[in-house]
KOLVOLO-865625 format. One record per residue: residue in one letter; x, y, z of N, C-alpha, C, O in turn. Coordinates in steps of 0.1 Angstrom, whole numbers, plus 2048, in hexadecimal, padded with zeros to 3 digits. Atoms other than C-alpha are relative to their C-alpha. Layout:
# residues N
aXYZXYZXYZXYZ/...
***
This chain:
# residues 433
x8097F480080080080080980C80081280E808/x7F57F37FC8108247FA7FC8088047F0809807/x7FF7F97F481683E80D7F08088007EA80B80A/x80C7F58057F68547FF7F27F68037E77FB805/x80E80C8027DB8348008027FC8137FA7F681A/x7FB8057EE7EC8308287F78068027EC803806/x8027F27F77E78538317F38017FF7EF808808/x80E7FA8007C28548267FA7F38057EE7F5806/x80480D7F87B98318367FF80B80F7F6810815/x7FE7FB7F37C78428557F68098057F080980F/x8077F17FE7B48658517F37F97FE7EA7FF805/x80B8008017958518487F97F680D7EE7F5810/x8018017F179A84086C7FE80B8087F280E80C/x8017F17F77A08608817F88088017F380E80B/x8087F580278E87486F7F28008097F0809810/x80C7F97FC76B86E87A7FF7FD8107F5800818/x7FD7FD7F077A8658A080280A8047FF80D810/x7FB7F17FB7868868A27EF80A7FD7EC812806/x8087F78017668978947F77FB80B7F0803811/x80A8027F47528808B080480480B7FC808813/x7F97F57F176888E8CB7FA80C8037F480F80D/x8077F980175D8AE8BF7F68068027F5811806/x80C7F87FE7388B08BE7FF7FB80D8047F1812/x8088017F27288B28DE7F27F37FE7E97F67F7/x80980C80271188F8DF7F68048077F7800812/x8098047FD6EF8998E87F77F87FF7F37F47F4/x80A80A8026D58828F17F280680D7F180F814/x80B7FB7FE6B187E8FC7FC7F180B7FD7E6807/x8038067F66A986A9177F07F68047EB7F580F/x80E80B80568884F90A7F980080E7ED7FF80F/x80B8087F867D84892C7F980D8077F080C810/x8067F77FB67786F9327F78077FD7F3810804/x8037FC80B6658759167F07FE8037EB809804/x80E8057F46408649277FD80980880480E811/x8077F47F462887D9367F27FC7FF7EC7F77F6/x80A8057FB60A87794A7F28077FA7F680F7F2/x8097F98075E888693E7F980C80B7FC80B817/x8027F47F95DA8A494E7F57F88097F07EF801/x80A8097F65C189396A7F480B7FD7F48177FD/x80A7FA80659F89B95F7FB8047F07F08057EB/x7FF8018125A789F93A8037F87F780F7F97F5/x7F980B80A5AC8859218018087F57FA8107EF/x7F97FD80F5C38899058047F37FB8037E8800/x7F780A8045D78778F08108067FC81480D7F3/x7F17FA7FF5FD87D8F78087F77F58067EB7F2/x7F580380C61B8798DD80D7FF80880D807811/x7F37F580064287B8E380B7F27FB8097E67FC/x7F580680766286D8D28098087FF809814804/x7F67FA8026808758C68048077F080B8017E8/x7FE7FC80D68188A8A580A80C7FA80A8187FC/x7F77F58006A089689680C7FE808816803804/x7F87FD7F96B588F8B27FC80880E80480A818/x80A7F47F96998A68C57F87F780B7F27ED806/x8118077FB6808978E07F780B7FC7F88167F6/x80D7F280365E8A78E07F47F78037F37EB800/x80F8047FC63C8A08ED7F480A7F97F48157F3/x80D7F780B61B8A88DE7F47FE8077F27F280A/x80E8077FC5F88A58EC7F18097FC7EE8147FE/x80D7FB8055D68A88DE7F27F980B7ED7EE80D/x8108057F85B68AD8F67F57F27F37F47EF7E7/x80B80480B59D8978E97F28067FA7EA8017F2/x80A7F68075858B58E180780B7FA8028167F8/x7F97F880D5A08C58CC7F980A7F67F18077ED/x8067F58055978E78C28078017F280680C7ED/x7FB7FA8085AD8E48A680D80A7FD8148097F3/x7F77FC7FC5C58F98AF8117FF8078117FD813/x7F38087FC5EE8F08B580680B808805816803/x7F87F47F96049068D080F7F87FF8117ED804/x7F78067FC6268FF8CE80980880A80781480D/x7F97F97F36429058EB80E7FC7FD8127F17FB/x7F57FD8016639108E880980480C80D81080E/x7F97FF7F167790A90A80B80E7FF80D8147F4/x7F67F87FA6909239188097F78018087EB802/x7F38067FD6B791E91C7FE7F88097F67F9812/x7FE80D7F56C38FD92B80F8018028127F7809/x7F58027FD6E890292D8047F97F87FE7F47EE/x7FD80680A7008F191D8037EC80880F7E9809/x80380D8026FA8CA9267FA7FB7F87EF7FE7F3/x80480880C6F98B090F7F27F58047F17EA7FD/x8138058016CE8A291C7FF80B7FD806815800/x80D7FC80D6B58AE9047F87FF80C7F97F4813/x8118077F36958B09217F880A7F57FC8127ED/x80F7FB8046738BA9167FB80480C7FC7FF817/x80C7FF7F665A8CC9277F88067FA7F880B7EE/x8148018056348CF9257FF81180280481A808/x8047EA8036278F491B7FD80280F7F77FA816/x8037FB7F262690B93C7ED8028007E680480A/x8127FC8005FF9109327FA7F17FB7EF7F07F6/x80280C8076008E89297ED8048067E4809800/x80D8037FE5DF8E393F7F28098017E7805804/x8087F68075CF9079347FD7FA7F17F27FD7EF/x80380080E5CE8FD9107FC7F47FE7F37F37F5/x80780A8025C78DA9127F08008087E77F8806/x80F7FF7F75A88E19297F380C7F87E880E7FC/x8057F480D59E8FD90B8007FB7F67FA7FF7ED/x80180B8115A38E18EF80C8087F780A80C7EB/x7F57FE80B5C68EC8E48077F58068077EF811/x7F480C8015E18D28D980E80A80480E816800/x7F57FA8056028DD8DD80D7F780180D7EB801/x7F38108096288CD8D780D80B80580C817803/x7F57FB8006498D88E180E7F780180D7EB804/x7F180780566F8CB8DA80A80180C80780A814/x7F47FF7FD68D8C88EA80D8057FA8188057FF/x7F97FE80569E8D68D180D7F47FE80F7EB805/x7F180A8046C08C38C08077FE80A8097F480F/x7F37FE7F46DB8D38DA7F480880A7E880B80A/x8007F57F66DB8E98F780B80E7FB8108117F0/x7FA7F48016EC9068F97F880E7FD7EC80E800/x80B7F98056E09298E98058007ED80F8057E7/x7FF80280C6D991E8C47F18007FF7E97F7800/x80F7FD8016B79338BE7FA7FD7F27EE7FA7F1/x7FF80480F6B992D8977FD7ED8007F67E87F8/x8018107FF6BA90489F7F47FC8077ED7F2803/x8098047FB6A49058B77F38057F97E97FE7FC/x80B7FE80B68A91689E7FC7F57F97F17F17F7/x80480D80D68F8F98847FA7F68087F07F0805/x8048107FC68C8DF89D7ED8018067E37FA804/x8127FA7FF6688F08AA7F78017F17EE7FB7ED/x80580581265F8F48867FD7F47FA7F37F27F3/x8038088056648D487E7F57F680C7EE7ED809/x80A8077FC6508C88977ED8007FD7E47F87FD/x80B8008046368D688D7FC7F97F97F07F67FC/x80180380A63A8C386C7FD7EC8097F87E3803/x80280F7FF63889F8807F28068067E8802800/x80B8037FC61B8AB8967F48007F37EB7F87F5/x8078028096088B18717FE7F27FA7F47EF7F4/x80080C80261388F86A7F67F18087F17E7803/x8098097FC60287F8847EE8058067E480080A/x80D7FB7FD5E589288B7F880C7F97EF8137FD/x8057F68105DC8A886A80381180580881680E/x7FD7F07FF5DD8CC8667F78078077EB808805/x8097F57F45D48E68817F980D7F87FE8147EF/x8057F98075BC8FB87880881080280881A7FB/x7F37F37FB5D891688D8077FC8068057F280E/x7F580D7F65F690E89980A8118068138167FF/x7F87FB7F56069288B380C7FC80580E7F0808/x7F68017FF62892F8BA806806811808812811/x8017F97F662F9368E08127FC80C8167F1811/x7F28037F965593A8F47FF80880C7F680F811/x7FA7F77F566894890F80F8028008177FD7F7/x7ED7FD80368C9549148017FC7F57F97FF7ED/x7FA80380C6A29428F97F17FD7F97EF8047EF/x80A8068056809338F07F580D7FA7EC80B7F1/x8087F180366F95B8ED8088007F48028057EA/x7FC7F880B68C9608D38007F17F38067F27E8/x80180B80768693C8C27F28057F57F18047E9/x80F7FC80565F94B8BE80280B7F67FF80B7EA/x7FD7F080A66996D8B08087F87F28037FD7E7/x7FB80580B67D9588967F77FA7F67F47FD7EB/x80980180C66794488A7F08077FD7E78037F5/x8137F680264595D88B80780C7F37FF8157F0/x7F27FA8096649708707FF7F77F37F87FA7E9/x7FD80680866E95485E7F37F47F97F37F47ED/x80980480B64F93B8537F08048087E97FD80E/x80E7FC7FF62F9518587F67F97FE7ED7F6805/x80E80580061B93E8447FC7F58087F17F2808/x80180F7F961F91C8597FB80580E7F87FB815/x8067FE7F361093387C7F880B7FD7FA8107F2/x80B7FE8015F394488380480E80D7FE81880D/x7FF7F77F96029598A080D7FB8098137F1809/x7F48077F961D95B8BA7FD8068137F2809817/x7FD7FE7F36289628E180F7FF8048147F4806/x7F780280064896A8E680580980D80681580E/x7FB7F77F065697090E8087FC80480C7F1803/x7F37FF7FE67397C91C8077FA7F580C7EF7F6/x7F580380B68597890080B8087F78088117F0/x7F37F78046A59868F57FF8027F18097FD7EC/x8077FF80C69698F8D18098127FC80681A7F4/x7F37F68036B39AB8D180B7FA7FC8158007F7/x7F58098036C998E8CD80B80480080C80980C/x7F87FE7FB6E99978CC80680780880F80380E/x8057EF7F96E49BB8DD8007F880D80A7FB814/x8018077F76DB9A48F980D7FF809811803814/x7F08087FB6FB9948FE80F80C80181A80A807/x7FC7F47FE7099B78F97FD80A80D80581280F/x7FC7FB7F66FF9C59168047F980D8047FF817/x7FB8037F670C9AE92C8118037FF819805808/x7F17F980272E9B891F7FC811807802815812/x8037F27FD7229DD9257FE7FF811804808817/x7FF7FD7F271B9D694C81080180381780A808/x7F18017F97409C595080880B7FA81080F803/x7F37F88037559DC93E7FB80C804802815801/x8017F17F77449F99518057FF80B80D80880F/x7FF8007F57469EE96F80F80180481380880D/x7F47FE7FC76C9E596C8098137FC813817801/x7FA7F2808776A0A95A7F780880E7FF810813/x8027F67F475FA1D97A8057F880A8067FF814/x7FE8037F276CA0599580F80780481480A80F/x7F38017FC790A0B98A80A7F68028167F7807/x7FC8107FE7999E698A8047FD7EE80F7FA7EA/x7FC80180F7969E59638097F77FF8157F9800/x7F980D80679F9C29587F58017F57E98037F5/x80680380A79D9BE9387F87F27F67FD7E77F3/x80880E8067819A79248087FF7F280D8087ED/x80D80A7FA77C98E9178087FF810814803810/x7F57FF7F678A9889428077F68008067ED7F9/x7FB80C7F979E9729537F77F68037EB7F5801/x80780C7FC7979509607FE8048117F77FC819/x8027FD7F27999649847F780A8007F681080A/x8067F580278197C9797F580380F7F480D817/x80E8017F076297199580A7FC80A8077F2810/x80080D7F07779649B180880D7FF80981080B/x7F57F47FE78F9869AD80080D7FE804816805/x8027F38057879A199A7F78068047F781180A/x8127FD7FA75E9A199F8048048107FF80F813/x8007FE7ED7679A39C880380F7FF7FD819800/x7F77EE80277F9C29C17F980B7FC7F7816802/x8087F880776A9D09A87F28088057EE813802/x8097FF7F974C9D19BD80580A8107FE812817/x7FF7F87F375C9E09DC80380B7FC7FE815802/x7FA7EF80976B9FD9C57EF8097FF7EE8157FF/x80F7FA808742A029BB7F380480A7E8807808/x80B7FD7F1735A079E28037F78088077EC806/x7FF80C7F07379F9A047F87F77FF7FE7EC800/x80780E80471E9E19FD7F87FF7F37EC8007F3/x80680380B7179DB9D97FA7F48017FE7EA807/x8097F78076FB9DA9CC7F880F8077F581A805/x80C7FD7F16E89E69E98048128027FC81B802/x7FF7F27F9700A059F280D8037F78177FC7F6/x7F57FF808713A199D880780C802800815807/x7F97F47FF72FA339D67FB8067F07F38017E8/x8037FB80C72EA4A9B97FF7FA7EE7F77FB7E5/x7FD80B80F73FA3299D7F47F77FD7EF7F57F3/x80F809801721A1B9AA7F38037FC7EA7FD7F6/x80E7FA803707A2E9A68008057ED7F78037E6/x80080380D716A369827FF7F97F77FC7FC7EC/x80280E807718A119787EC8008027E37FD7F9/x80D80B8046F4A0B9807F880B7FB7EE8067F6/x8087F780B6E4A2A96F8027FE7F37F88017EC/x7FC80680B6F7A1B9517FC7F87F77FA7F87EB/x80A8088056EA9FF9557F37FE7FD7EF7F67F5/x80F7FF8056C6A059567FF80C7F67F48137F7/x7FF7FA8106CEA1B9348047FB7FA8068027F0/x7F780980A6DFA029237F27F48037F17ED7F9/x8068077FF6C39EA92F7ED7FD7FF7E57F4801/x80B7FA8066A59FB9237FA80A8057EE80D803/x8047F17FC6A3A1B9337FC8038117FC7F9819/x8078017F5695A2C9527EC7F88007E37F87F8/x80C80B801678A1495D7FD7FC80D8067FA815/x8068077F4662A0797A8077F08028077E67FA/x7F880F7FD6769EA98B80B7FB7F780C7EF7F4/x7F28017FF6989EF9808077FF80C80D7F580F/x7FC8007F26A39F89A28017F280480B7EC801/x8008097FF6979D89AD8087F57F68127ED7F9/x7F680A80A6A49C49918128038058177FA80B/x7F47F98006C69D59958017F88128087EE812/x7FB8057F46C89CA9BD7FE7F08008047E9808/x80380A7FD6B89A99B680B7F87F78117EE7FC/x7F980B80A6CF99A9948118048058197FA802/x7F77FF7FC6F19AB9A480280280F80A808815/x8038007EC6E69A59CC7FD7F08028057E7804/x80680C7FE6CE9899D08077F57F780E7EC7FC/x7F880A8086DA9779B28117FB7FC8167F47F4/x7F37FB7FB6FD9809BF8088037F080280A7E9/x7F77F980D71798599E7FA7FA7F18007F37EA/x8078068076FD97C9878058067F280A7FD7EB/x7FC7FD80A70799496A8118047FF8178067F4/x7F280180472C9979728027F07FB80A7EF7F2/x80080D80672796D96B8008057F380C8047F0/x80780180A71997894A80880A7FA80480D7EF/x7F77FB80973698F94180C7F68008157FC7FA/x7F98057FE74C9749488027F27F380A7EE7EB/x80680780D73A95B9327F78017F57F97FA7EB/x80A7FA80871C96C9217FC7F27F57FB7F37E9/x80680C8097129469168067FE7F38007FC7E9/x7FB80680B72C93F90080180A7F58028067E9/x8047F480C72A95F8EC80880D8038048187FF/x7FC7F08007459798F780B8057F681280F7F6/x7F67FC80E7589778D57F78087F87FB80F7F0/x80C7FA8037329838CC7FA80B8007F180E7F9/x8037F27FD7329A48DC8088087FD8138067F8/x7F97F68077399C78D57FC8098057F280780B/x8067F67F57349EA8E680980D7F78098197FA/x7FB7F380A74B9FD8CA7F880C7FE7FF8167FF/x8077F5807732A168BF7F680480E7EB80880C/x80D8007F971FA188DF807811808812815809/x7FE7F27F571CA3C8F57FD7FF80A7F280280D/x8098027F3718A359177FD80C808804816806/x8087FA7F4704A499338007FF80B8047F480F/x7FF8037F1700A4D9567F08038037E97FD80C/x80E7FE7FF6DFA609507F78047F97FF8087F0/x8047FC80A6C6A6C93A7FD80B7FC7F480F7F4/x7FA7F280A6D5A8C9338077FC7F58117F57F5/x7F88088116DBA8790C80D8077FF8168037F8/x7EF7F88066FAAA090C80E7F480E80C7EB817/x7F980B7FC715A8C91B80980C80A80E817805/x7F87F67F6726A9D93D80F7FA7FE8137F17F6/x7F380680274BA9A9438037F380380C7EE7FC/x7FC80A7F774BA7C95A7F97F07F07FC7E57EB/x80680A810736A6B93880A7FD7F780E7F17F4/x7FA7FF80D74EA7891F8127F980481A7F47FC/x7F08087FC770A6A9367FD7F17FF8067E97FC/x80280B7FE75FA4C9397FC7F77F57FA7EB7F7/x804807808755A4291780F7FE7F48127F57ED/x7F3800801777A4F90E80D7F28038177EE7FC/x7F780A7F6789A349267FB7ED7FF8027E3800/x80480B7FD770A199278047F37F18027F57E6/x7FC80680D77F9F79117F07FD7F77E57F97FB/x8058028117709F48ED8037F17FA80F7EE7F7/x80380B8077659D28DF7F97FF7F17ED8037EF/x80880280A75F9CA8BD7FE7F07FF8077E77FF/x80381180274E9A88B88077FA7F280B8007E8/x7FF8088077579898A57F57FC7F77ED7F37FB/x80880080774098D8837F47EF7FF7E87ED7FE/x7FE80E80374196787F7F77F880E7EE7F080E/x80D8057F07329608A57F78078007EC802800/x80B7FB7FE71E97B8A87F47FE7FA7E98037FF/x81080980E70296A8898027F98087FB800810/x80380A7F870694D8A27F08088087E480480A/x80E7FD7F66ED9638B87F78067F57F78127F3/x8087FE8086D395E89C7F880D8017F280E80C/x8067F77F96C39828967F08018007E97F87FB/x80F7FE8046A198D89580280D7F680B8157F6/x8027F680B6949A38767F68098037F68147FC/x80E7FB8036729B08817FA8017F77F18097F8/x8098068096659A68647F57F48027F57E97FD/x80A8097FB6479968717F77FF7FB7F28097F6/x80680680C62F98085E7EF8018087E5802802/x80C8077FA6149778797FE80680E809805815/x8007FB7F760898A8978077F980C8087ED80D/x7F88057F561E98A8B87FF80580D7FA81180D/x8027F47F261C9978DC80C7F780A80C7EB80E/x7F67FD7F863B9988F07FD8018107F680B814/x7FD7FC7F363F99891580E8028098187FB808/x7F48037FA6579A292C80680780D80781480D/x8027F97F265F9AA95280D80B7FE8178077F8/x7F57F77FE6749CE9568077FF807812806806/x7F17FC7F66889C99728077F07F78077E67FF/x7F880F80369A9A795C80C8067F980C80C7EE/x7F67FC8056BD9AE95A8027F67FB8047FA7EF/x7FA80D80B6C798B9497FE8027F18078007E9/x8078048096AF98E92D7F68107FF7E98107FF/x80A7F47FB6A89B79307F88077F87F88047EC/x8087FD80568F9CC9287FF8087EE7F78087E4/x7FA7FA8106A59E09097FB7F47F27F57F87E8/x80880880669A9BE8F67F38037F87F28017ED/x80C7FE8076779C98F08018097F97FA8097EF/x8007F28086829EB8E58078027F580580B7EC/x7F87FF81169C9E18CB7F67F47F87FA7F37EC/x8098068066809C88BF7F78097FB7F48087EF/x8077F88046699E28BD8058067F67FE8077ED/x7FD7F580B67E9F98A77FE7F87F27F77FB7E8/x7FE80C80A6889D88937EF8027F47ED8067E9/x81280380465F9D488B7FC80F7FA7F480E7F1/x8077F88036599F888480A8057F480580A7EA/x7F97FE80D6779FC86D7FB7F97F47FD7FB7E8/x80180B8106679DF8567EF8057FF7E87FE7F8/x80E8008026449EF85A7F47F58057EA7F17FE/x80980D8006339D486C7FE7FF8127FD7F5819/x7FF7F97F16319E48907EF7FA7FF7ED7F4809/x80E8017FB6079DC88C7FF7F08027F47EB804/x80380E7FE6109B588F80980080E80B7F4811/x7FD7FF7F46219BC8B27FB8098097FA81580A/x8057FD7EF6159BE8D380A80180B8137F8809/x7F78007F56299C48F27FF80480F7FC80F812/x8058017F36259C19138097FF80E80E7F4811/x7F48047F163A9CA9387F57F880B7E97F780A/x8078087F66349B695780A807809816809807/x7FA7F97F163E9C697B8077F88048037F780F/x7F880A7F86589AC98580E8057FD80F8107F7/x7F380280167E9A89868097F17FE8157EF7FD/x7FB80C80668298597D8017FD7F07FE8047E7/x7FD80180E68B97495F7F77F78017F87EE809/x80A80780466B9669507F57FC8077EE7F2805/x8058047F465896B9717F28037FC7ED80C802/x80E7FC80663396D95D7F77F580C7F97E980F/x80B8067FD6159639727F67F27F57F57F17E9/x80780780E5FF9489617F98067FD7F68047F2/x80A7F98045E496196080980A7F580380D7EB/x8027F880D5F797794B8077F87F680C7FE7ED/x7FC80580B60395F9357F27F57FA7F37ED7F0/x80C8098095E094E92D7FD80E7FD7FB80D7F1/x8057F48015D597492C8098037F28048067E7/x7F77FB8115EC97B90E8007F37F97FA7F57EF/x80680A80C5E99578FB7EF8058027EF8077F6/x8127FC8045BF9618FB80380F7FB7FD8137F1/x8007F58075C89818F28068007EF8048067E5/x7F78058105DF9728D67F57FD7F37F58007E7/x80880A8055C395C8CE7F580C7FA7F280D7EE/x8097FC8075AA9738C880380E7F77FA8157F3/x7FD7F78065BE98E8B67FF7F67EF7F87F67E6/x80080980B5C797489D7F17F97F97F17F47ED/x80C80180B59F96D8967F88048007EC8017FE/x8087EF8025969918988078087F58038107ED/x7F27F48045B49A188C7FD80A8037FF8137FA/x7FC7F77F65B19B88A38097FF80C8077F8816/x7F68017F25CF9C08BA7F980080D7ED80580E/x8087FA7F25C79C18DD81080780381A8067FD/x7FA7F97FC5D89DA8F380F7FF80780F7FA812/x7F77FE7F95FB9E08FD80A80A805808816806/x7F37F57F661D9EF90D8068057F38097FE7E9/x7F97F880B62BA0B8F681180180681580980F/x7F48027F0650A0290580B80B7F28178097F4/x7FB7F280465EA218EA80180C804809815801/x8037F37FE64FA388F980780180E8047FB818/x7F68017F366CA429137F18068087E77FF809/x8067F77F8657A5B9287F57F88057F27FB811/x80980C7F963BA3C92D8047F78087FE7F3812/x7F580C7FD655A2293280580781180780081B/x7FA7FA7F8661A3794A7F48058117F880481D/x8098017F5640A3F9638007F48047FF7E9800/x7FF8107F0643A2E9867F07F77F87EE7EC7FE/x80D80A7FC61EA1C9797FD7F97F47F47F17F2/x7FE80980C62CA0F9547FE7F08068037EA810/x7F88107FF6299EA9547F17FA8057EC7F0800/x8088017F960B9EB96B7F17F67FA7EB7EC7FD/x80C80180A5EE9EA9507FD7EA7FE7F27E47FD/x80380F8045F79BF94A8057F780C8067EA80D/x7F780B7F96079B49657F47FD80D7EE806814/x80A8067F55F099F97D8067FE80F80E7F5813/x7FF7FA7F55F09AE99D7FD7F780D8047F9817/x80680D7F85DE9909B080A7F68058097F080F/x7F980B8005FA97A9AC80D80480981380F808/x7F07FC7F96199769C58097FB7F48087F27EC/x7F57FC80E6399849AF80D7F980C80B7F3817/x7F68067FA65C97C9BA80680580D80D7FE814/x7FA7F97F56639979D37F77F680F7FA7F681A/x80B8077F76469819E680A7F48088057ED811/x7F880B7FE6619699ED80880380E80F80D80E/x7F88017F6671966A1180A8097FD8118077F3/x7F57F67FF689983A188008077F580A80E7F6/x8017F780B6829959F67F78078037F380E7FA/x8077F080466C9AEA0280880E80480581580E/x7F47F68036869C79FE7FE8097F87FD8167F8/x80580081067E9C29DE7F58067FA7F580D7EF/x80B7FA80765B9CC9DC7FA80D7FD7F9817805/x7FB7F38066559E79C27F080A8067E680680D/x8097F97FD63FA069C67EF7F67FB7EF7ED7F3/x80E8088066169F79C17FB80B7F37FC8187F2/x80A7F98076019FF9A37F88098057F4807811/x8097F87FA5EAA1A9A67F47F47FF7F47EA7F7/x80D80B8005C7A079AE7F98047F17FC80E7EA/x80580080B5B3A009907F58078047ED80A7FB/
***
């Protein structure tokens, strides 16, 4: 045998050992897949593995016809696939809706993947149980920007959407968590440069934080009080229950977004803050302490090539949508709705979005009342075509009244500050209705 007929024997050994080292092996777990029926309702439940994907499906047996599908939120990056049953599973089956959701391929944030794999589900639930006379498209977090994608990309295949908490600014997103850390280090005075070190939380964050007040969050010196005006301008403005957000995701949740400048999920070759102007407050002329600091603070330009990884949105929207999303959520913040919004009104199609705040500071902290309150609102715009009413979150000067937010957010229900030792937390009350 010669040398040339060796060498590709060899390479045609290695080769695809080396590429299976490489991918990450997810799998789906058959015996998790089995779900019980709602007690009192009979259906008929589905689930398998399609694609690589689990996914369950279930149709009442007085099926209105109608399909909901559900698009989970981030799982991290472990290699189980889980499924779970829609958060409104036993609202819609007890109304005569089917609905179906995936596990997507992988984990990680791959909002573009996890679109197809939801899409295609669709395409087996038509297989086994014919075509819906509507088939709804309904997420959260990663799963809000999965919805916005496909309510974009194949209109004619849905009827309407729901898209909460969801990072539908996409990469912008992942951009301001660079914008907290490299403020914080350029006012603390500590200024280590990103992407950081591997000592960043166990060394820098401690330092950085004592430079920013005797007890950050809680109690700040000057620099501190400049980082967090910053950030509730970089994070969608002045707004009812920022404050709280701000003590609860860098307090309660202790170094929740210095984490997330450290890793920002896999995405800090992704960000960029080159062109940005920062603020301390919303005087538009920029004072001295502005102009030294936008001067000094480091400048990131992203990696073109990763940054399309954080698949974007167009606002190009095909099929009516309504948005939700709590103001005090620094993970997943409020700026999201507002660069969606522009998105939508740059393409002329601002009358197929709705949008809606909710009084909280958690990430994804929706009541079930307001989230069957906005799928029935969905529902009946889509077979009226008439919008129903919502949050104009452009209009600074609204956005900005202590009683914004108020108008949807269901008042009845204990919120998160309700929680042992969080009432700290609890924000000013709505005026009475």
């Amino acid at each position: 045998m010669n040398r040339t007929v060796t060498a590709l024997v060899l390479l045609s050994l290695i080769a695809p050992a080396a590429l299976a080292a490489k991918a990450p092996k997810y799998f789906v777990d058959p015996a998790k897949l089995p779900f019980n029926d709602v007690p009192g309702i009979s259906s008929e439940r589905s689930w398998g593995v399609l694609n690589g994907a689990g996914y369950r499906i279930e149709v009442p047996d007085d099926w209105n016809g109608s399909l909901v599908l559900w698009a989970h939120g981030y799982r991290g990056t472990g290699l189980e696939l889980i499924v779970d049953n829609h958060p409104l599973r036993t609202f819609l089956i007890a109304n005569g809706y089917a609905w179906a959701a995936s596990s997507y391929g992988k984990n990680g944030y791959d909002a573009l993947g996890a679109a197809k794999d939801t899409h295609t589900l669709r395409s087996r639930f038509i297989e086994q149980f014919g075509m819906p006379s509507r088939i709804y498209v309904t997420g959260a977090s990663l799963g809000g920007h999965v919805t916005a994608l496909m309510a974009e990309r194949w209109p004619s295949s849905y009827s309407g959407a729901v898209s909460a908490c969801g990072a539908i600014g996409d990469a912008e997103n992942f951009d301001f968590y660079l914008d907290f850390n490299v403020a914080a280090q350029t006012l603390s005075g500590i200024d280590q440069s990103f992407p950081f070190a591997a000592d960043y939380l166990t060394a820098t964050v401690p330092a950085t934080k004592a430079a920013l007040g005797p007890a950050f969050p809680f109690v700040l010196n000057a620099s501190g009080t400049q980082l967090a005006g910053l950030t509730e301008l970089r994070s969608g403005g002045v707004r009812p229950l920022f404050d709280q957000g701000w003590l609860y995701w860098n307090g309660v949740a202790g170094d929740f977004l210095f984490g997330l400048g450290k890793d920002a999920l896999g995405f800090n070759a992704a960000v960029e803050n080159a062109d940005v102007t920062y603020q301390f407050d919303v005087d538009p002329a920029l004072s001295p302490a502005e102009v030294m600091f936008n001067g000094t603070v480091q400048r990131i330009s992203s990696n073109p090539t990763v940054r399309r990884k954080i698949t974007p949105t167009t606002g190009n929207l095909g099929i009516p949508m309504l948005t939700l999303a709590t103001l005090g959520d620094l993970f997943v913040p409020f700026v999201n709705q507002q660069i969606y919004a522009e998105r939508v009104a740059a393409r002329g199609k601002s009358d197929l979005l709705v949008q809606r705040a909710m009084r909280d500071f958690g990430h994804c902290t929706f009541t079930p009342s307001e989230l069957i309150s906005s799928f029935v609102d969905l529902v009946e715009w889509v077979n009226t075509d008439v919008a129903p009413a919502g949050d104009d979150v452009l209009d600074v000067a609204g956005v900005a009244d202590p009683s914004f937010g108020c108008e949807f957010t269901d008042q009845s229900s204990p919120r998160l500050w309700d929680s042992p030792g969080l009432g700290f937390l609890t924000p000013e009350a709505c005026p009475a209705p």
